[in-house]
N, C-alpha and C positions, 0 to 999 in steps of 0.2 A: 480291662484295667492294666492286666501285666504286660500287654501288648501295648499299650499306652505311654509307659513307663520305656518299657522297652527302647520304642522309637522318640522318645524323649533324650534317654540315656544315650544311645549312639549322636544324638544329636550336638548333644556335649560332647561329648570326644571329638567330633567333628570338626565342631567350631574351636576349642583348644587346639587340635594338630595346625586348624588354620591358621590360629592366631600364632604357636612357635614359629611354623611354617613362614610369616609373612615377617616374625621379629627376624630371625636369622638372614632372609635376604636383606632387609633396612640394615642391621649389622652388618653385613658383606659389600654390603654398596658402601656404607658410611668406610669401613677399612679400605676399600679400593679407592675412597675420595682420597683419602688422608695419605693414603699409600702415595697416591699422586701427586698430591702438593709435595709430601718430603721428598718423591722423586726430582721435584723442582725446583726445590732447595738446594740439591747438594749434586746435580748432575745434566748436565743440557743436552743430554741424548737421551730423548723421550723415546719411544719404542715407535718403530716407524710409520709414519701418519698411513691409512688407505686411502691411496687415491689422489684425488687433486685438494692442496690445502684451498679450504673454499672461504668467500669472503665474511666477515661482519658486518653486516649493510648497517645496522644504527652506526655504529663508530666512523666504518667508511663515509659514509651520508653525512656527518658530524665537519670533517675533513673537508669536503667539498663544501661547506655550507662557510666553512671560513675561508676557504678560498675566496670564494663569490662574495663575502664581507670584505676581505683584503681588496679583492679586483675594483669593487663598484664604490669601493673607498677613490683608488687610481681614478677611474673611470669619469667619476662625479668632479673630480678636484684639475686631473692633471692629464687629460688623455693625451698621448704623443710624446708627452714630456720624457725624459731618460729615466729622472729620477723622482722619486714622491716621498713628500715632508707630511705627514700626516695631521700632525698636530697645526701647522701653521696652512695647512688646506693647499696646498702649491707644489709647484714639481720645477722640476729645473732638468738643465740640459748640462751636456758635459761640455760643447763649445761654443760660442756665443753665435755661433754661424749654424744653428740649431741641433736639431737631437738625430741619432741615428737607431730609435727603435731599441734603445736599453731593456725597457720595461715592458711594451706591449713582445716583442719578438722573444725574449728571454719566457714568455710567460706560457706560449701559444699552445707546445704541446704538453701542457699540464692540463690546458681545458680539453685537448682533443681525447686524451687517458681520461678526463674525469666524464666526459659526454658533455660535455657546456657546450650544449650549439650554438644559443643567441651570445654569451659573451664570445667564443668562437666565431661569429660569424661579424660582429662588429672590426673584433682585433685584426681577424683578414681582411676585410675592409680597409682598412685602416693600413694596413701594411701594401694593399693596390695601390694604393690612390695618393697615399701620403708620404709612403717611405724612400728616401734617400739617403745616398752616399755621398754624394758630393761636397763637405762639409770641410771648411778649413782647418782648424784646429789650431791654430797656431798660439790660443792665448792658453788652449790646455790639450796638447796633444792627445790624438786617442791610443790609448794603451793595444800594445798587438796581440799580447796575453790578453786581458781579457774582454776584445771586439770579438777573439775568436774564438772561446770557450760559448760566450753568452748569445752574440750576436750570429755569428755564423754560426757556432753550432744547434743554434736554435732555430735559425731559415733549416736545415739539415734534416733536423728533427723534424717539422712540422711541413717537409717533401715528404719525407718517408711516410706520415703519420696520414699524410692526406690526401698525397697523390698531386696535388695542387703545383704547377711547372713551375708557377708565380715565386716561388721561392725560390726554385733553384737556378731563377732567371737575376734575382736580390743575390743567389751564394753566390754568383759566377761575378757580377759587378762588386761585392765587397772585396772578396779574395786577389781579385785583379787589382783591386785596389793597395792592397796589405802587402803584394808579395816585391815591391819593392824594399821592404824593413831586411828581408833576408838577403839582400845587396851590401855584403862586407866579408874583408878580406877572409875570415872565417867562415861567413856561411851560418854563423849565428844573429841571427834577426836584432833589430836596434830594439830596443824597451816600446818605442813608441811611433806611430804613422801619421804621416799629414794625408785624408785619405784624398781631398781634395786634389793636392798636386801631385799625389802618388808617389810621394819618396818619405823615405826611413828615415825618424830621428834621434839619433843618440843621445843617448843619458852622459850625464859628465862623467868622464872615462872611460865611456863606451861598456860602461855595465851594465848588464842584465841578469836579471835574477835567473839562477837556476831552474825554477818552477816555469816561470815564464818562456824560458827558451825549449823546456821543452816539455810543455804541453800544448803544442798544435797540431802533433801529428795525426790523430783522430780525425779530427775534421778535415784535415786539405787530403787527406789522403784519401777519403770517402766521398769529397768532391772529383779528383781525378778519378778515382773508379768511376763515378757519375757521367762526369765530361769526355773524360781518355784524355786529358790535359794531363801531361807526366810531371812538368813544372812544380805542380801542386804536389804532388809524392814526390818530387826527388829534393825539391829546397826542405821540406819539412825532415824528410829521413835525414839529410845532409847533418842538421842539428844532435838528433841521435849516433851518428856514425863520429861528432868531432868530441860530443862528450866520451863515447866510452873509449876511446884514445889519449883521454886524459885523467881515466880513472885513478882516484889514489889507492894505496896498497890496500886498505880499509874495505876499497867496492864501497865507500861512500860519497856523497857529493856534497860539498862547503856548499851554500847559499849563492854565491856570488860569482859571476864570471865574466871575461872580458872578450865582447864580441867583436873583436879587433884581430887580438892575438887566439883566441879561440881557447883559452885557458881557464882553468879554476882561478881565482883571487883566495886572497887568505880571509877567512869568514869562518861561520858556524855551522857546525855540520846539525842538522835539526829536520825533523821531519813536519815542522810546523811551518810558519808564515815564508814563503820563499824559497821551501826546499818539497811540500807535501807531495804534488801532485806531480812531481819527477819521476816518484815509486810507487805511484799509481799508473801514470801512462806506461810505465815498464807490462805491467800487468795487460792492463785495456790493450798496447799494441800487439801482443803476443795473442792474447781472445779476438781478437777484430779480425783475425783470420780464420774460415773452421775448418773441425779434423773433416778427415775424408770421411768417415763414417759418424754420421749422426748418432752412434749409437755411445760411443764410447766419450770421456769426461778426459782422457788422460793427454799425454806431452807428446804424443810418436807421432802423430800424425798433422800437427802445426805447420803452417807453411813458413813461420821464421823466429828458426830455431836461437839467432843471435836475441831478439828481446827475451825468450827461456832466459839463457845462459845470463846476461845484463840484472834479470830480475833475481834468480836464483843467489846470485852471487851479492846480491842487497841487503836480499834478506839473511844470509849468512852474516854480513855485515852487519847489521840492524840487530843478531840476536848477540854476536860475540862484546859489542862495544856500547847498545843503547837502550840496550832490553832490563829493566831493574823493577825490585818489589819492594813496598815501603815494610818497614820495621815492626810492625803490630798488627795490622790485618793481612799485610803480604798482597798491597793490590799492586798490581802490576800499572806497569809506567812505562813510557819510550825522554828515555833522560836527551839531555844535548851535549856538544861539546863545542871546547870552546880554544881554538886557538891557542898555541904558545911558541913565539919564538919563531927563529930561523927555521925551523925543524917543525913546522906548525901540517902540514902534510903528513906526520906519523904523530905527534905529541900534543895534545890537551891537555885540557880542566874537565873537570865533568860538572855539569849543570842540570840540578833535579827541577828542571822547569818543562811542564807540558803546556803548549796550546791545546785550546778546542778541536784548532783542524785537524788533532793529529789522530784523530779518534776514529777519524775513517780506515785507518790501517786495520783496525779490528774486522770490519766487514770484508777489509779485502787479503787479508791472513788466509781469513775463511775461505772466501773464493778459491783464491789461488792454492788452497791445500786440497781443493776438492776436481780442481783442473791441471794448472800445472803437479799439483803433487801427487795426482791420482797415478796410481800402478799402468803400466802397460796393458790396453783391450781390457779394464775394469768398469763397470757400468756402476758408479758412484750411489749408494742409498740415501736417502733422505732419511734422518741424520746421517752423515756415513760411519762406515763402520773402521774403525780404525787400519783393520788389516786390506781394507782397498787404498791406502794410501802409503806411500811410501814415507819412508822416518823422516825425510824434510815435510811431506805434507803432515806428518803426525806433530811434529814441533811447531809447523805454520797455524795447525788447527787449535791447538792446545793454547800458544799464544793469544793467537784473536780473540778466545773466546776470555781467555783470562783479563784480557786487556781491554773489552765491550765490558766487564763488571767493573774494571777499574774509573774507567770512563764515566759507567752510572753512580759512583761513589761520588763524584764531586757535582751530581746534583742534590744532593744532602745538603740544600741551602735552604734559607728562609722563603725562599719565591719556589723552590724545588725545578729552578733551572742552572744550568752548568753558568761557570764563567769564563770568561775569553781567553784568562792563562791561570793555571795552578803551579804552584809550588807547592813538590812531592817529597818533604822533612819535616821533621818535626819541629813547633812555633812554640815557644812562651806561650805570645799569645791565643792561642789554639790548641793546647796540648791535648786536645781530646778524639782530635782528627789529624789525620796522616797526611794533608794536605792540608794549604790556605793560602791564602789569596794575600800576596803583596800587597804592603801597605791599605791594607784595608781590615775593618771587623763590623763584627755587625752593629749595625746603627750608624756604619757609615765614620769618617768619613771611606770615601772609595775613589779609587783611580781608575786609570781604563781596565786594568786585570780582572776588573770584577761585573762590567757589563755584560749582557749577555744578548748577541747581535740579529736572533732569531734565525741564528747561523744553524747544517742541517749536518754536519758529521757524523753524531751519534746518532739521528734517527736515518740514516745512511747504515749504516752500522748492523743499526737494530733491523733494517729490511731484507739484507743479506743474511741477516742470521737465523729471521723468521723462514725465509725463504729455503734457505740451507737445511734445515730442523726440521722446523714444522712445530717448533717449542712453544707451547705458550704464553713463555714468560718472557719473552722476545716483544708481542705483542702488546702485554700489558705494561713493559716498562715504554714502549711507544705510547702508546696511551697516559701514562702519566708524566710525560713529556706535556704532549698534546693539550693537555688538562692545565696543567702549569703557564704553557703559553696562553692559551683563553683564558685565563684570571688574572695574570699582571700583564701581557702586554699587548690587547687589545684595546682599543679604546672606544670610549662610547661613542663617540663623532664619528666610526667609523674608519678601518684599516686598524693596524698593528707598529707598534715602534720598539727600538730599544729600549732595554733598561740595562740602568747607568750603574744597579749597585744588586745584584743577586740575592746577597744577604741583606738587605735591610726592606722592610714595608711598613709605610706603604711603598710604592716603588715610587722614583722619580725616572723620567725618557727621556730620548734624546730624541729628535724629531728627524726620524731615516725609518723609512720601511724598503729595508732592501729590497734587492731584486730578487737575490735568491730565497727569501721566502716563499715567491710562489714559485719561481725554478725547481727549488731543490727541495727544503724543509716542506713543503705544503706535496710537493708530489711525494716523496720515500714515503709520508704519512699514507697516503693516501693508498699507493700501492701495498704497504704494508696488510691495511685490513679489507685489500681487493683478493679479489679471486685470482689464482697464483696463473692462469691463463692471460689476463692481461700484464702484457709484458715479459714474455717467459724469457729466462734470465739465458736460457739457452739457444738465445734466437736476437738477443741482443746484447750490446758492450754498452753504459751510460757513460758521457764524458763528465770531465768533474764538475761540471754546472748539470748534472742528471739530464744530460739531451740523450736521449737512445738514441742509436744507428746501428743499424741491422750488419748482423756478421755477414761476410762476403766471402765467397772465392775470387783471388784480384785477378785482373786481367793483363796488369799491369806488373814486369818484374822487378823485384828490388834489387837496388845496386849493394844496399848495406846488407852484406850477408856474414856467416860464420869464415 
C-alpha cells in the first residue's frame, strides 16, 4: 500500500513539474511572438533571415491566379490589340495602321517568371507570326519613351528569359526603327517615331520630357552589347552626357527640355509624372555594369563611375531641397518645386504635392544605399547593418525606408488603395489626415487625383524592401495591397480596371486595364512572395516597366566618361 502511494505521489510531482514545465515554454514562445510583432512596429531591421528568404506559395499562387484572370480577360476580348477596355470587352490599337504588340510583348516575361507555359506559349505564338513594325502612325505617333521602356524592353526580357533569337530578331527591327528620333541638333531624341518611315517627330517646340529622354539607355545599350551595333550605346549615352552638361546648381532636373538646343526649359522640378524615371535610370545605369568581384555590393569596382557621381549628387539634391515630413505624424514626403521668375534655375515655390510614381524612390533609396552606398570590399547583410554603409548610404537607407511608410499612409482610404496625387498639408476638409486628395472627399464627388490606375510603385517599393530585409511587414503590406486590388478593381466579366475615386464605395471605373498591371504591378507582386532565387536582384537591373536584363561586363567602351 505504501509503495502504492508512494509511486502514485511521485506521479504527481511528475505530472505538475510537466505541466510548469510546458506553461513556461507557451509563456516564452507567446513573449517571443509579441517581442516580434513590437519589433515590427517600431524597427524594419529584423535580425537577419538564415539562408534564402523562401517563397509563400498560397499568396504567390493567389498572384498568378490574377494574372491568368487579367490575361484571359485580354485573350478572350482583344488578342493582338495594344490596348484592353475591360468593361466594354475590346481592345484597341495606338495607330489606325494597327498595333505594335503593347499588350501581349509588354506582358511575356511575367508568364515566363510565373511558369505560364500555355499562356506563354500562345503569346510567343502570336509574337512569330503576327508581330510588326511596320506601322505608320501618323494619325497618333508612337511615343519613343515608351515603345522602348514596354516594347523593346520587353522583346529584351523575354531573349534573356528564353533564349528564343525570335525576339532579338523583333529588338534589332524596332530599335532600327526608333533610332532615327535621336536625329537632332542635340542628340536628344524627338517625344515621338513614325516607325514606318523611320524618322523622328517632334513635339511643338521640340519638347521632350525629361523622363523620356532619358530612360532608353538600359535597353539600346543591352541591345548593342547583344549585336556589337555601337550606334545603339553611343546615341542612347549621348542623351546622358548633354543632360549632365546642363545640370542646374541644385544636381536637379525641371521636367522639360528642348531637343533642339539640347537645354533644360523652365518647368517643375518633381520626381513624379515627367521627371521620375531620370533618377532611376541614374541608378539602373550605374548597376547594369558589375563589380569585378561578385562578392562585394560596394562603388570601387563599377565600370562607370560618371552615373555614381550624376546619381550621388541627385540624391544630395533630393535630400537638401525635396525631402519634407508632414506636421503630425512626420511622414515623410518627396515635395516639388515650382518655378519663379527670370532666376527660376536657382529660385521656387515649394509644392507639398506627391504623385504615386514617386514612391518608387523608396525601393530604390534602399537599393542604391545598399550598392552605391555600401563601404569599400563590404559584403552588405540582409537587413544591412548600418556600419557597412557609408553616411550617404546610412541617409539613402533611412530615407527610403521612412518614405515606403509614408507611401503606405496614403492607402488609409475607403477602397485601401493609394490615389494617383496627394497633397501633403493640412485640409479643413480633412483634418484628421496629413494628406488629401484635391478636390475630392469621400462620397465623391472626385477628379483624376483620386483614381487609382492599378499603377505598381509602391508594390515596386515594397519588393526591394522585402528583398533587402527579409522583413515581414514588407510582405504583408504587399499583400494587403493585393487584397484591395481583388475586391474593387476586378470585375466579374473578367480582367481588372481603374477606379475613378479611392475613397468612396462602391467604387465606379474607367474602362483601361493598363498594360502595366501585368508588366509591373502583377509581377513585383508576384516576386515579392517567390522564392528570392528567382530573379536575384544581384544578377539583374529591372527597367522602369520591370523588364529584367541581366548585369553585363560590356564589350563595348563608353565615350561618356568622368
Amino acid at each position: 500500500m505504501l509503495r502504492r502511494r508512494t509511486i502514485q505521489y511521485l506521479g504527481l510531482l511528475f505530472a505538475a513539474a510537466l505541466l510548469i514545465h510546458l506553461y513556461f515554454i507557451s509563456r516564452s514562445d507567446l513573449d517571443s511572438s509579441h517581442l516580434s510583432e513590437w519589433n515590427d512596429s517600431v524597427d524594419v531591421q529584423d535580425p537577419e533571415p538564415k539562408g534564402k528568404l523562401s517563397a509563400e506559395p498560397r499568396k504567390r499562387d493567389a498572384v498568378v491566379a490574377a494574372f491568368q484572370y487579367a490575361w484571359s480577360a485580354y485573350e478572350r476580348d482583344a488578342m493582338g490589340s495594344d490596348e484592353y477596355h475591360p468593361i466594354s470587352h475590346r481592345g484597341t490599337n495606338l495607330s489606325s495602321s494597327g498595333g505594335i504588340g503593347y499588350t501581349i510583348v509588354d506582358a511575356i516575361d511575367t508568364m515566363l517568371l510565373m511558369g505560364l507555359h500555355q499562356e506563354y506559349s500562345r503569346a510567343s505564338d502570336w509574337v512569330r507570326k503576327s508581330l510588326r513594325f511596320d506601322r505608320d502612325g501618323r494619325d497618333r505617333c508612337f511615343n519613343t519613351f515608351e515603345t522602348t521602356i514596354r516594347v523593346l524592353g520587353g522583346l529584351l526580357s523575354a531573349l534573356h528569359l528564353s533564349s528564343d533569337d525570335m525576339y532579338l530578331k523583333h529588338a534589332v527591327d524596332l530599335a532600327d526603327r526608333m533610332l532615327p528620333a535621336f536625329d537632332t541638333p542635340s542628340g536628344l531624341p524627338h517625344t515621338s517615331v513614325n516607325l514606318e518611315a523611320r524618322v523622328g517627330i517632334p513635339d511643338a517646340g521640340s519638347y521632350i520630357s525629361t523622363a523620356e529622354a532619358t530612360t532608353l539607355q538600359l535597353e539600346f545599350r543591352d541591345l548593342a552589347q547583344l549585336t556589337k551595333n555601337t550606334d545603339y550605346w553611343y546615341k542612347a549615352e549621348r542623351v546622358m552626357e548633354v543632360v549632365n552638361s546642363v545640370r542646374l546648381p541644385s544636381n536637379l532636373a525641371p521636367i522639360s527640355m528642348n531637343a533642339n538646343e539640347g537645354s533644360f526649359s523652365q518647368s517643375d522640378i518633381r520626381l513624379g509624372s515627367r521627371g521620375d524615371s531620370y533618377y532611376e535610370y541614374l541608378l539602373e545605369c550605374y548597376l547594369h555594369k558589375p563589380c569585378l568581384s561578385t562578392h562585394t555590393r560596394g562603388s570601387q569596382d563599377r565600370t562607370e563611375p560618371v552615373y555614381l557621381k550624376m546619381y550621388e549628387d541627385a540624391m544630395q539634391g533630393i535630400h537638401d531641397h525635396l525631402v519634407h515630413k508632414t506636421p503630425t505624424r512626420k511622414l515623410t514626403y518627396i515635395a516639388e518645386l515650382i518655378p519663379k521668375g527670370a532666376n527660376w534655375r536657382t529660385t521656387w515655390d515649394l509644392n507639398h504635392k506627391q504623385d504615386h510614381l514617386v514612391c518608387f524612390l523608396a525601393g530604390s533609396l534602399m537599393l542604391g544605399a545598399t550598392t552605391a552606398g555600401a563601404r569599400t570590399g563590404v559584403v552588405v547583410s540582409v537587413p544591412p547593418k548600418m556600419d557597412e554603409l557609408t553616411k550617404k548610404g546610412q541617409r539613402d537607407w533611412k530615407t527610403g525606408v521612412d518614405l515606403l511608410e509614408g507611401c503606405m499612409a496614403t492607402h488609409e482610404t475607403a477602397t485601401g488603395l493609394s490615389p494617383e496625387i496627394v497633397q501633403f498639408q493640412p485640409s479643413a476638409d480633412q483634418p484628421n489626415r496629413d494628406w488629401y486628395i484635391k478636390g475630392s472627399k469621400p462620397g465623391g464627388p472626385a477628379g483624376y487625383d483620386a483614381r487609382y490606375m492599378l499603377r505598381p510603385e509602391t508594390v515596386e517599393s515594397l519588393f526591394l524592401a522585402w528583398r533587402l530585409t527579409g522583413n515581414k511587414r514588407y510582405r504583408e503590406y504587399a499583400w494587403g495591397i493585393f487584397q484591395a486590388i481583388e475586391k474593387h478593381c476586378r470585375l466579374a466579366d473578367g480582367g481588372y480596371a481603374t477606379v475613378l475615386d479611392v475613397d468612396t464605395v462602391p467604387v465606379r471605373y474607367d474602362d483601361k486595364q493598363e498594360t502595366f498591371y501585368l508588366s509591373e504591378t502583377l509581377k513585383y507582386l508576384f516576386l515579392t512572395f517567390a522564392d528570392e532565387s528567382v530573379l536575384p536582384l544581384d544578377g539583374y537591373v529591372l527597367n522602369t516597366e520591370a523588364h529584367p536584363l541581366p548585369i553585363f561586363r560590356p564589350s563595348i567602351k563608353p565615350m561618356f566618361t568622368l
